[in-house]
N, C-alpha and C positions, 0 to 999 in steps of 0.2 A: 504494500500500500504506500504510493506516494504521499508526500505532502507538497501542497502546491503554496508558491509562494507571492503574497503580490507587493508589487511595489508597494513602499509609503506604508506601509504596514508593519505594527510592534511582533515580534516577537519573543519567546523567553526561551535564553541557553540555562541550560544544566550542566555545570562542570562537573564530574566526580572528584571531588576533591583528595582523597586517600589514592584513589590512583592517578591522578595528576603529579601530587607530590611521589608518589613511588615512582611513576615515569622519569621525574623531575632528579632524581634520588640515583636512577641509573644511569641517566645521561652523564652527567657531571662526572660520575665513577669511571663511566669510559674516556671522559677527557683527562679523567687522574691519572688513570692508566697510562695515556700517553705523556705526559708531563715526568712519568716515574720513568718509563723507556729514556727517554734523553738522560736522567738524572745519571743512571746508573749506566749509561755505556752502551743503549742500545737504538742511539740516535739515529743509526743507519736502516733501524725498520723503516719501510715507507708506506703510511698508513694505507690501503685498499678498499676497505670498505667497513659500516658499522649498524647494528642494530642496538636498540638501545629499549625494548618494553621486555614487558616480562616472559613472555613467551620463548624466552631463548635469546638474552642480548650478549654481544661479542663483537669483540673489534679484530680487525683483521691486517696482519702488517706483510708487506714482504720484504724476502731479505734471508740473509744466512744468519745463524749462529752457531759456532762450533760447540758441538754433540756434550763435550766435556763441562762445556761452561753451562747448563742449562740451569743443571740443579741450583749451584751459586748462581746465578740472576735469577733466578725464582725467588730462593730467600734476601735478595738484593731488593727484587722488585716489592717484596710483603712489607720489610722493614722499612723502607723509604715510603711508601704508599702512608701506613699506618702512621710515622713521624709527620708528613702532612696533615693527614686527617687529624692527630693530635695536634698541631700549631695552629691548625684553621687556617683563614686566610678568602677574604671578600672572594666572591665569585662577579665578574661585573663581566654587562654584553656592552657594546658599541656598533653603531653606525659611524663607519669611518670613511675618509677618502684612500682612492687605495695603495697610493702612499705610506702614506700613515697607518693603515692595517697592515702593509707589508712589509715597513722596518717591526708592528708591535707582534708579528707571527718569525722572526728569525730572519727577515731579508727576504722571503720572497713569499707567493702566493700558491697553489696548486692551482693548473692549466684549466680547470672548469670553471674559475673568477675570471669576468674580463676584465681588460685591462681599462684603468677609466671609471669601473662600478664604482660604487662605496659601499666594501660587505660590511654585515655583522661580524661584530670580531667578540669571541669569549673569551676570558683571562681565568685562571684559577691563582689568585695570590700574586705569585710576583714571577710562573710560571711564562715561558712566549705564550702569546694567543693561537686562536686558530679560529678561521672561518666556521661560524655555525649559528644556524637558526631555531634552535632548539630550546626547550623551558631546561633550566638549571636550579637547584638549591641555590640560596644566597650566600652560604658559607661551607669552605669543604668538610667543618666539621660534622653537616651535617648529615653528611656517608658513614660516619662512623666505625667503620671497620674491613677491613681488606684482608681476604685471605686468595694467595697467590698457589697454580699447581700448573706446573708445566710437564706435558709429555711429548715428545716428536717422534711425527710419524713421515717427515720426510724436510725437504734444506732450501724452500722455497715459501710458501707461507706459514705464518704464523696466526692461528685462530684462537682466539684469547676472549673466552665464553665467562663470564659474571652473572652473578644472583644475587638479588638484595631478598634479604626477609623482609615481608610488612610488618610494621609497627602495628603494634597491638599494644594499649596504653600505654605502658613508659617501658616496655623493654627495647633493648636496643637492637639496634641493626647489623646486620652483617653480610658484607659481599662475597659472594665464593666466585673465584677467577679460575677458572681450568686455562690454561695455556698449550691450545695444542696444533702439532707442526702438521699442517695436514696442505696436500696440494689440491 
């Protein structure tokens, strides 16, 4: 059954607020996630693609990393993730020119900004930005907690799956990241 809509005419939205903010809750976790890749040495993933609800979010990098070092950047990536989430630190979006969005994302833009736009640019803390038009928490504290697991299953992408728990009165949250190397 459609609903037909006419001009000049009120409507009323329904946000789900509990899963807005859980949407809101993942998004952010996956821009953590990439702000913790650079932190700890794994700056040369180059992100590919990302899903951010609950249905199964994960961010996808490519790029190599030697077989040995996994385990250490796993527990690299858990312990820097969670020392953010414990500092906090503003989450803030802009409309920039893209100049200025593309010295505050590292010097330059990914090929699907033109050149000229003025993207949104999100910052987590005092992390580079990065293009995105997504709803975010306002502060990283509010992810709460990060648990990291990498497995590989081959030396080309990098599929890095996360789960928030919903809040449920006052307990707390927790991300599970499976990290895994799959083509």
């Amino acid at each position: 059954m459609e609903a037909a809509f006419k001009r000049e005419r009120e409507v009323l939205l329904r946000v789900n607020e509990s899963r807005r903010k859980l949407n809101s809750r993942l998004h952010s976790a996956g821009h953590l996630l990439d702000a913790c890749l650079q932190i700890v040495g794994l700056g040369h993933l180059e992100p590919a693609k990302s899903y951010h609800f609950p249905d199964g979010p994960f961010v996808e990098y490519k790029g190599t990393v030697p077989q040995h070092e996994l385990q250490r950047k796993q527990k690299q990536l858990e312990l820097e993730a969670n020392a953010l989430i414990s500092r906090g630190g503003k989450i803030t979006a802009a409309v920039l020119p893209y100049e200025e969005a593309c010295n505050l994302c590292g010097g330059s833009l990914p090929d699907y900004i033109p050149k000229g736009s003025t993207p949104r640019i999100v910052r987590l803390g005092d992390n580079p930005g990065c293009p995105c038009g997504g709803t975010h928490v306002s502060d990283i504290s509010e992810i709460a907690s990060l648990q990291v697991m990498i497995s590989c299953f081959n030396v080309y992408l990098y599929s890095c799956h996360y789960f928030v728990e919903r809040r449920l009165g006052s307990f707390n949250i927790t991300i599970y990241t499976i990290m895994n190397h799959v083509i």
